[in-house]
N, CA, C and O atoms as a GROMACS GRO file, in nm:
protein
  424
    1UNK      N    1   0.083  -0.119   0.000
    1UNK     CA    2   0.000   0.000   0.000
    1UNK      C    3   0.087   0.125   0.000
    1UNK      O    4   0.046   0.223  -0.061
    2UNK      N    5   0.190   0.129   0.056
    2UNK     CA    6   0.229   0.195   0.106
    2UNK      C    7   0.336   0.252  -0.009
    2UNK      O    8   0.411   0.347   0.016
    3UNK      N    9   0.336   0.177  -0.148
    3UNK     CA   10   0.458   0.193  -0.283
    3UNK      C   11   0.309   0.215  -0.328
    3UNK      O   12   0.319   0.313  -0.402
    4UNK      N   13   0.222   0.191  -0.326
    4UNK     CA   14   0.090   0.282  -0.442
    4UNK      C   15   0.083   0.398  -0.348
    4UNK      O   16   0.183   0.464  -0.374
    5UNK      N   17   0.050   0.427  -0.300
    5UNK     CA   18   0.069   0.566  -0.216
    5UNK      C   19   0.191   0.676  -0.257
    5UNK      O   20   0.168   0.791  -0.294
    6UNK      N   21   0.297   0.630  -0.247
    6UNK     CA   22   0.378   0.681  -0.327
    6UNK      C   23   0.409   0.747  -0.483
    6UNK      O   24   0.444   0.854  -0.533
    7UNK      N   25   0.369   0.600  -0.527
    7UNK     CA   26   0.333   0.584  -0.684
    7UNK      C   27   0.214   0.703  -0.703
    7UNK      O   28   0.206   0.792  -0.788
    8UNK      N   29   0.146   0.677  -0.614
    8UNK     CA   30   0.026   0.825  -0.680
    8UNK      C   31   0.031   0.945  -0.603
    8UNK      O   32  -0.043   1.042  -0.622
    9UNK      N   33   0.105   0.940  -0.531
    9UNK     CA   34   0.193   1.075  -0.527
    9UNK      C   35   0.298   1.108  -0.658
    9UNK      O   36   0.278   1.214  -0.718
   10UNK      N   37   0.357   1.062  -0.683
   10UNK     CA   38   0.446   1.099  -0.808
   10UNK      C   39   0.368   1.115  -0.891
   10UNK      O   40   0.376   1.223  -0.948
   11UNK      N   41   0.277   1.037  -0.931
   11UNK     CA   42   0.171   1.102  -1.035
   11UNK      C   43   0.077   1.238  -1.067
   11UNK      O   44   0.033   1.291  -1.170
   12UNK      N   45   0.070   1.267  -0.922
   12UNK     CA   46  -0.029   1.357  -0.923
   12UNK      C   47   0.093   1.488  -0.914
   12UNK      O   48   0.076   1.600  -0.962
   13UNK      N   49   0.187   1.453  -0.857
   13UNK     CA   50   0.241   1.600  -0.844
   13UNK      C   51   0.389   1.662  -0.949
   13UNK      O   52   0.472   1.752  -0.943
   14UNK      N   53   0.348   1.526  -1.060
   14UNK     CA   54   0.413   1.588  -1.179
   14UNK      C   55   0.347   1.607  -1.291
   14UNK      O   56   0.395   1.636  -1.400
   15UNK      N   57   0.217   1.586  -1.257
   15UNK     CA   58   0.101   1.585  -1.370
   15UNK      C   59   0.048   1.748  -1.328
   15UNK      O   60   0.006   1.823  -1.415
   16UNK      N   61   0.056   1.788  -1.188
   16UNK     CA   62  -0.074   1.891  -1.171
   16UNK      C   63  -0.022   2.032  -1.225
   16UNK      O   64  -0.080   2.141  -1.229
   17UNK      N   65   0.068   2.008  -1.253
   17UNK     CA   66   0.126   2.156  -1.317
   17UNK      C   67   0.090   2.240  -1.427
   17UNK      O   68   0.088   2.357  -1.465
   18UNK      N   69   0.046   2.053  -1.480
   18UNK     CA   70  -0.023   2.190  -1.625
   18UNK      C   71  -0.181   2.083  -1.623
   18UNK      O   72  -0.244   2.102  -1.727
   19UNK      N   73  -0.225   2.016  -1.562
   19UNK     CA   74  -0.321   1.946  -1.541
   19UNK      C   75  -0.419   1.953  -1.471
   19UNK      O   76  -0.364   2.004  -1.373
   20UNK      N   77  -0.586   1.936  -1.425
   20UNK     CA   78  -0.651   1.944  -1.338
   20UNK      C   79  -0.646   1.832  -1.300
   20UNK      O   80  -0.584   1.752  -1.370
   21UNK      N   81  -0.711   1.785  -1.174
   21UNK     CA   82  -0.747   1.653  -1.116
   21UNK      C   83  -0.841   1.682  -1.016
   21UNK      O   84  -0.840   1.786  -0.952
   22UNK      N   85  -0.931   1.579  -1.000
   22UNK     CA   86  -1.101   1.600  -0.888
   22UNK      C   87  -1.128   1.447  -0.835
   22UNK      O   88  -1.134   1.351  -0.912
   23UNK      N   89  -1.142   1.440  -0.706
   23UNK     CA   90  -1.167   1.394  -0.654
   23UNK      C   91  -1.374   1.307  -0.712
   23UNK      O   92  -1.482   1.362  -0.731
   24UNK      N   93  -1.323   1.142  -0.718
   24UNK     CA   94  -1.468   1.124  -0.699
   24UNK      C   95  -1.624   1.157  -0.581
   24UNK      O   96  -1.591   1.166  -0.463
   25UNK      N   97  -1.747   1.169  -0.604
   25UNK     CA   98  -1.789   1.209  -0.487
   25UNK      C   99  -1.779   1.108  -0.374
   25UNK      O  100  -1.795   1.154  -0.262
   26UNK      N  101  -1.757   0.993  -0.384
   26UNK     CA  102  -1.683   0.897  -0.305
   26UNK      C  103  -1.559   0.896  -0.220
   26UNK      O  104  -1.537   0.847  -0.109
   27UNK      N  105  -1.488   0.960  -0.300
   27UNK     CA  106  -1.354   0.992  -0.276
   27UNK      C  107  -1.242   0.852  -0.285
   27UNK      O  108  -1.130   0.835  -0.235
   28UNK      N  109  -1.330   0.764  -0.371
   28UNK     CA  110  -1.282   0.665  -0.391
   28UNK      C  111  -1.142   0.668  -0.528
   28UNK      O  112  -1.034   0.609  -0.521
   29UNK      N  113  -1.192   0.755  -0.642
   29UNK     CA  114  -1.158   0.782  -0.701
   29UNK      C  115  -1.061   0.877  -0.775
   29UNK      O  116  -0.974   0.867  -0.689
   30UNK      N  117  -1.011   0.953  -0.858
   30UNK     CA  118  -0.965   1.031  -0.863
   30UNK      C  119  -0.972   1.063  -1.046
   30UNK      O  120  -1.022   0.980  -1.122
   31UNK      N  121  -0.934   1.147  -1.077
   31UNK     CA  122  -0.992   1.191  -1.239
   31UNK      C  123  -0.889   1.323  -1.273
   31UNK      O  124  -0.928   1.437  -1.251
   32UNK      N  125  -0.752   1.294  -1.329
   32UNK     CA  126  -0.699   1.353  -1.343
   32UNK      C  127  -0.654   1.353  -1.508
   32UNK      O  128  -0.619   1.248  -1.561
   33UNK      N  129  -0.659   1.488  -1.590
   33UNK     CA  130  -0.578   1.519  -1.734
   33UNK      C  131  -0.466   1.507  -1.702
   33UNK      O  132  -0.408   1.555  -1.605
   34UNK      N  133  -0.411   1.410  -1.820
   34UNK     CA  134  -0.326   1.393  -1.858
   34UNK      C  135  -0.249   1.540  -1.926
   34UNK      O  136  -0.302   1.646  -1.959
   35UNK      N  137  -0.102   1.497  -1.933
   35UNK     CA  138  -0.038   1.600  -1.962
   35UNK      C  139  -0.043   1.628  -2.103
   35UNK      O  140  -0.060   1.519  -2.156
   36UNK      N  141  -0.036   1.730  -2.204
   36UNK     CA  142  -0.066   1.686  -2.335
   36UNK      C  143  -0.190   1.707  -2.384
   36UNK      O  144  -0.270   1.642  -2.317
   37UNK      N  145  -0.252   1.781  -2.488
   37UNK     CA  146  -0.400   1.768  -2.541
   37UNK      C  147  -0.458   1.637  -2.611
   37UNK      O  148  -0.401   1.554  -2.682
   38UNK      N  149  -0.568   1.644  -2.576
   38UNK     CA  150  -0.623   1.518  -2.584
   38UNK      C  151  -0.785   1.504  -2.547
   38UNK      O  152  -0.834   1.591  -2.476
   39UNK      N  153  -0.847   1.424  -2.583
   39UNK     CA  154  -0.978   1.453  -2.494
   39UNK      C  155  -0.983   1.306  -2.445
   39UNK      O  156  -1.054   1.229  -2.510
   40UNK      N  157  -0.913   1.255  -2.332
   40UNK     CA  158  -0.941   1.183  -2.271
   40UNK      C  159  -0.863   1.237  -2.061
   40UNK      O  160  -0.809   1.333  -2.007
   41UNK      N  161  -0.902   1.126  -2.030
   41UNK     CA  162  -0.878   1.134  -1.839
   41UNK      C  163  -0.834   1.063  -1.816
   41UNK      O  164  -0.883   0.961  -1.866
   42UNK      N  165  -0.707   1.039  -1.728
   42UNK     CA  166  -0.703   0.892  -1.595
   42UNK      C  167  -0.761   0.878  -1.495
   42UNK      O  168  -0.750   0.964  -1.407
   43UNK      N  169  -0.841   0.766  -1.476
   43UNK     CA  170  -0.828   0.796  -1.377
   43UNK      C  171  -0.776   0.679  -1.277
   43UNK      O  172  -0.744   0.568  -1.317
   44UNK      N  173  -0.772   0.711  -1.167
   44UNK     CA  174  -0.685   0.637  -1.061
   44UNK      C  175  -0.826   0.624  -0.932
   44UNK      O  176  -0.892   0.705  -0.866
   45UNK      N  177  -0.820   0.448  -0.952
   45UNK     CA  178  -0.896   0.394  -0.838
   45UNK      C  179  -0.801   0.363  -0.746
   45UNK      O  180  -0.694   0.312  -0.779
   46UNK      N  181  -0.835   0.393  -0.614
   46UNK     CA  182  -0.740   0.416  -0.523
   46UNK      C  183  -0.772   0.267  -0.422
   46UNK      O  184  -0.696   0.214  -0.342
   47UNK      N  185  -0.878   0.235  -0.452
   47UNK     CA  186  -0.906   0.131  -0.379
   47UNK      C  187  -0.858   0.005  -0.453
   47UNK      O  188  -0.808  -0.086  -0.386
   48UNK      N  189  -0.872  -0.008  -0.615
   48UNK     CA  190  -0.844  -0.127  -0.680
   48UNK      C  191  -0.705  -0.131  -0.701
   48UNK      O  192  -0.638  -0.222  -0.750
   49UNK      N  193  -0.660   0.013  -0.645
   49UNK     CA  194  -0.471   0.055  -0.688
   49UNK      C  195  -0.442   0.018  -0.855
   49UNK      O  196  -0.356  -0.053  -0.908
   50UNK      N  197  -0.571   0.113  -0.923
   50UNK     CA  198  -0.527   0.100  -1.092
   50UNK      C  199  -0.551   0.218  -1.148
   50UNK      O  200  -0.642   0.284  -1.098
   51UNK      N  201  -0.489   0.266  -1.248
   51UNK     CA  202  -0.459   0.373  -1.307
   51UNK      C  203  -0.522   0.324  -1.455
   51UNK      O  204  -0.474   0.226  -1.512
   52UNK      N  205  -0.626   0.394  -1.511
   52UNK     CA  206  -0.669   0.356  -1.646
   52UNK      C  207  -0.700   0.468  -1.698
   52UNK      O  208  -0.717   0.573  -1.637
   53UNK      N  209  -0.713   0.438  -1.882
   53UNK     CA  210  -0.748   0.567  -1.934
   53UNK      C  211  -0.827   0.570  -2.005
   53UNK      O  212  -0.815   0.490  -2.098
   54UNK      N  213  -0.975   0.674  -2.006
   54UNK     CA  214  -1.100   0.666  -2.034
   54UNK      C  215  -1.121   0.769  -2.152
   54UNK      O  216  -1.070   0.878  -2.128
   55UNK      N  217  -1.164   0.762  -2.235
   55UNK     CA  218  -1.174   0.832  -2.373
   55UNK      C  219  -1.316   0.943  -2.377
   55UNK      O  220  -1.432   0.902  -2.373
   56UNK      N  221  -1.284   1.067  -2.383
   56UNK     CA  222  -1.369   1.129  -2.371
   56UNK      C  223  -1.452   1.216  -2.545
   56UNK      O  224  -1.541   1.301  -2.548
   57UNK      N  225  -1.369   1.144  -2.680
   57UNK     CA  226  -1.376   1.173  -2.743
   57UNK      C  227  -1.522   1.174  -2.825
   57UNK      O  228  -1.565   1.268  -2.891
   58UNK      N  229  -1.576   1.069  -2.806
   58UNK     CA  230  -1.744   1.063  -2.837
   58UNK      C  231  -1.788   1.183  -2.786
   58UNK      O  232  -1.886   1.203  -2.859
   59UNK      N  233  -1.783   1.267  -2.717
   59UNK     CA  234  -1.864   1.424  -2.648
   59UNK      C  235  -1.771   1.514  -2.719
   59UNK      O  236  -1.803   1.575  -2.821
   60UNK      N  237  -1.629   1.523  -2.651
   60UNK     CA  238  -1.535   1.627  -2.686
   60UNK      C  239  -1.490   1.658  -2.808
   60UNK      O  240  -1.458   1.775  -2.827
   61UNK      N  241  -1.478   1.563  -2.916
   61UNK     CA  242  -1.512   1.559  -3.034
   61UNK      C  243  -1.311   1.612  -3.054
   61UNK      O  244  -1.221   1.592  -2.973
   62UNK      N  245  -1.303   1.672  -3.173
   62UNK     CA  246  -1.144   1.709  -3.202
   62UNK      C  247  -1.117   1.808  -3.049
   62UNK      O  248  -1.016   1.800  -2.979
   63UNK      N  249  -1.203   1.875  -3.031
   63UNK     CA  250  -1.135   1.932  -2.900
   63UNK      C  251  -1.092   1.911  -2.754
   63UNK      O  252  -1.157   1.858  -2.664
   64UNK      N  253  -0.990   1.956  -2.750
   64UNK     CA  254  -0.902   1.904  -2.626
   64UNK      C  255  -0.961   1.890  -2.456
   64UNK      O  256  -0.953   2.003  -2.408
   65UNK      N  257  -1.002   1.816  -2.378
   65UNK     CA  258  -0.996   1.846  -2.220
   65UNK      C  259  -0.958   1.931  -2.154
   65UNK      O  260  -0.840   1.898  -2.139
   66UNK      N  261  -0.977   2.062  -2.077
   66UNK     CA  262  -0.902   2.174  -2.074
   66UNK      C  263  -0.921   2.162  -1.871
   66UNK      O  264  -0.837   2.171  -1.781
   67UNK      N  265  -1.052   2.142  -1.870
   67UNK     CA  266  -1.047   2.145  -1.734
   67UNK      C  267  -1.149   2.028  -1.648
   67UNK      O  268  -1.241   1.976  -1.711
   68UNK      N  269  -1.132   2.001  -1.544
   68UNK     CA  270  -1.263   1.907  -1.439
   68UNK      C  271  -1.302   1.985  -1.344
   68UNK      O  272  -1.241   2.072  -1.281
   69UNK      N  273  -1.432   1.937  -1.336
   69UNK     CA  274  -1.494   1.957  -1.155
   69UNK      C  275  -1.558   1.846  -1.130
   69UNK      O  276  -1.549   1.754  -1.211
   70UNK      N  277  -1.622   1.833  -1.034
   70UNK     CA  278  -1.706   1.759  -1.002
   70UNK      C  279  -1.844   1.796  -0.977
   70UNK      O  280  -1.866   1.896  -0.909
   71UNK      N  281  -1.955   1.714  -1.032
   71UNK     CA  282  -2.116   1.798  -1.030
   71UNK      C  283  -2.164   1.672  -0.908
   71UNK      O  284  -2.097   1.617  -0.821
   72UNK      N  285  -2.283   1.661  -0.938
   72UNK     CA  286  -2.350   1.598  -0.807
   72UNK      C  287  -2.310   1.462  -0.833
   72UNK      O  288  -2.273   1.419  -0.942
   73UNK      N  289  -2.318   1.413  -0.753
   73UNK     CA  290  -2.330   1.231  -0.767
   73UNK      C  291  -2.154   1.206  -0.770
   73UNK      O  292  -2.063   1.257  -0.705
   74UNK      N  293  -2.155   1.134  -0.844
   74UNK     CA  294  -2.009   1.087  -0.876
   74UNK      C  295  -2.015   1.100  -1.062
   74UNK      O  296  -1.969   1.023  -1.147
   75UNK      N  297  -2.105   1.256  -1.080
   75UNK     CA  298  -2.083   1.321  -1.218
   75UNK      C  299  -1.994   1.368  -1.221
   75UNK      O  300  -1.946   1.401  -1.113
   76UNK      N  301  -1.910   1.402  -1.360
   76UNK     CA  302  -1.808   1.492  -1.391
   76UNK      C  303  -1.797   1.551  -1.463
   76UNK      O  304  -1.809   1.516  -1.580
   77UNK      N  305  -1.763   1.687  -1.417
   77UNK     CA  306  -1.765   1.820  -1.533
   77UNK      C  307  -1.650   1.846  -1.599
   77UNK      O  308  -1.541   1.878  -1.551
   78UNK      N  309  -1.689   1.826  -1.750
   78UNK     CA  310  -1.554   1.856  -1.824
   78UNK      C  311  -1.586   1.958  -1.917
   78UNK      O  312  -1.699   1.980  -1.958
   79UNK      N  313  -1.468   2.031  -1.955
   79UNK     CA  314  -1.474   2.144  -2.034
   79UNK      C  315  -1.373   2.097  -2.140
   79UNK      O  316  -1.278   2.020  -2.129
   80UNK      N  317  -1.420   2.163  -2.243
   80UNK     CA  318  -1.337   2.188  -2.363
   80UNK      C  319  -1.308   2.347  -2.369
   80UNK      O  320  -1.340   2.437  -2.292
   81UNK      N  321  -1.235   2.344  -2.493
   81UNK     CA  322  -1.243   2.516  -2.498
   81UNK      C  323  -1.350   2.604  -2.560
   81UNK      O  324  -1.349   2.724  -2.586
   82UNK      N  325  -1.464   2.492  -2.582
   82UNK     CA  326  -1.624   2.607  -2.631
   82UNK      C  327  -1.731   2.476  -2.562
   82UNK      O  328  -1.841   2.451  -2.610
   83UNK      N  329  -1.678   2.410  -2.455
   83UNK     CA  330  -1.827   2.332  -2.411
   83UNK      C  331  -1.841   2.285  -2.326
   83UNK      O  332  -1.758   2.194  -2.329
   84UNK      N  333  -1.898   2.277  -2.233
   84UNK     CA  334  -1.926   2.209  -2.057
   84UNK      C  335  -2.007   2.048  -2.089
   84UNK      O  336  -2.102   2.055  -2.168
   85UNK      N  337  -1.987   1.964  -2.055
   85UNK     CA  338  -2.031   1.859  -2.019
   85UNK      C  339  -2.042   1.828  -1.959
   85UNK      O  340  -1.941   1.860  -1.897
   86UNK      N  341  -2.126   1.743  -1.866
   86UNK     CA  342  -2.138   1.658  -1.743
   86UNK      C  343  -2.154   1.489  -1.783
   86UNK      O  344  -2.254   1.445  -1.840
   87UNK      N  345  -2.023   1.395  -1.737
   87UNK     CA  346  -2.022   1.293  -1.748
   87UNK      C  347  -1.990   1.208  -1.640
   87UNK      O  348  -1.918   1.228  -1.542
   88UNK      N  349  -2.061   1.096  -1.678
   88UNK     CA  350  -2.106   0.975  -1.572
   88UNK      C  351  -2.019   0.834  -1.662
   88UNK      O  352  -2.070   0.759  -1.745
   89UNK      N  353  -1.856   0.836  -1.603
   89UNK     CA  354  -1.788   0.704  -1.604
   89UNK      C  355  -1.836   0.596  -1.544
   89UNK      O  356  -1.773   0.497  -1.584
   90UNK      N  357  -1.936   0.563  -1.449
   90UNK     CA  358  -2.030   0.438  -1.469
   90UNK      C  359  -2.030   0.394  -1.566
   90UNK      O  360  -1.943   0.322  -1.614
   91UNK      N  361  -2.199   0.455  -1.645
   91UNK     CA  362  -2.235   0.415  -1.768
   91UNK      C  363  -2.181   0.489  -1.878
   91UNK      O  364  -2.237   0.474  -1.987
   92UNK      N  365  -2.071   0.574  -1.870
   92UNK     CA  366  -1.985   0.659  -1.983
   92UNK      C  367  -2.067   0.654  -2.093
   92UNK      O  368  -2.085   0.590  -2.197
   93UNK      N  369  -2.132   0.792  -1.998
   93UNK     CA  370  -2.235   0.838  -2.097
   93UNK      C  371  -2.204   1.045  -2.094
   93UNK      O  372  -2.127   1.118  -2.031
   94UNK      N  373  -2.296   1.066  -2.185
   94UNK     CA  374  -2.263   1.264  -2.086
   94UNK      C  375  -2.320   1.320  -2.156
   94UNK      O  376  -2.346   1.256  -2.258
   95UNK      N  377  -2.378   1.474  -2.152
   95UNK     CA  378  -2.466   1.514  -2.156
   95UNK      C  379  -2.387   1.695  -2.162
   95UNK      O  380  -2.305   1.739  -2.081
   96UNK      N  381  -2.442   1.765  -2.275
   96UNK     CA  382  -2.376   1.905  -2.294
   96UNK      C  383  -2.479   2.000  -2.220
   96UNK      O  384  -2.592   2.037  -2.253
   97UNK      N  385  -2.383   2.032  -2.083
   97UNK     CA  386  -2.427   2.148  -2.006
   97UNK      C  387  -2.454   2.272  -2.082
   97UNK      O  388  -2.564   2.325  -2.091
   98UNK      N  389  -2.330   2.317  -2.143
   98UNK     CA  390  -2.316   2.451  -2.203
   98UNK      C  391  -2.334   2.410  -2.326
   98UNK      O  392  -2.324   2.291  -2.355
   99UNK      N  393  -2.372   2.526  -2.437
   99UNK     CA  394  -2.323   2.466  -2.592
   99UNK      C  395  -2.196   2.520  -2.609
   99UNK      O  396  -2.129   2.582  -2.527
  100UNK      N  397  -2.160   2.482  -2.760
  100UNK     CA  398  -2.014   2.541  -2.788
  100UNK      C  399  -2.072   2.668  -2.874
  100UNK      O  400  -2.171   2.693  -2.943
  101UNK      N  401  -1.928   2.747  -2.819
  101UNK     CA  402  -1.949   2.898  -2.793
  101UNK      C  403  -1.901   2.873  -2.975
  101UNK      O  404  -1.855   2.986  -2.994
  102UNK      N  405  -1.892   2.832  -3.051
  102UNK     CA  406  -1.912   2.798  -3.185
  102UNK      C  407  -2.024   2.832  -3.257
  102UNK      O  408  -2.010   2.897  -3.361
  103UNK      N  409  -2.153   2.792  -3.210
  103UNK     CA  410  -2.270   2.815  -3.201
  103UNK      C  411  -2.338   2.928  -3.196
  103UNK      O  412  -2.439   2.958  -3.261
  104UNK      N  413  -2.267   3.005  -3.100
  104UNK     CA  414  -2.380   3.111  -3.028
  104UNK      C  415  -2.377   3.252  -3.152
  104UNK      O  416  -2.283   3.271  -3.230
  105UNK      N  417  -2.460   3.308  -3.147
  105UNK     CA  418  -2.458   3.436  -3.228
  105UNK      C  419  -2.416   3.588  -3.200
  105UNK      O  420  -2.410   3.686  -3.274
  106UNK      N  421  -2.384   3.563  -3.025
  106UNK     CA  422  -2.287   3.678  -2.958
  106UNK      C  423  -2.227   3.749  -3.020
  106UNK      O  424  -2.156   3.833  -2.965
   0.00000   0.00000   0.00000
């Protein structure tokens, strides 16, 4: 336990520099960008001690992951650079909060 503890310490604190990362509402979890554009996440189950990587490209489309939060439940808010989503890695599914500022007639 005590070399995964470690191990995700080194992860998180050479990733967070140019990266976000959010806690599941569990706190079981963790959901951190990768370094690099991309529209996908790791994330790191802390209980199963595994690090996997989840594809966020079906929503995010060519545009990159820019930021996370966390919404209710064990939802997750991801941004691109013109669109808010809220997605559920359960059933990795998600749903466009905001539209893309692509769209708007502003």
């Amino acid at each position: 336990m005590k070399q995964f503890l470690l191990a995700l310490a080194f992860v998180l604190s050479s990733s967070l520099g140019a990266a976000e990362a959010v806690f599941s509402g569990s706190g079981s979890k963790i959901y951190l960008l990768p370094l690099g554009d991309g529209a996908f996440v790791n994330v790191i189950d802390i209980e199963a001690r595994e690090i996997t990587q989840r594809s966020l490209v079906d929503w995010a489309g060519k545009h990159p992951v820019v930021g996370l939060s966390r919404s209710s439940g064990e939802q997750i808010l991801f941004c691109t650079s013109s669109s808010v989503w809220e997605w559920s890695a359960s059933r990795n599914s998600a749903s466009k909060v905001c539209p893309d500022t692509e769209e708007r007639d502003d």
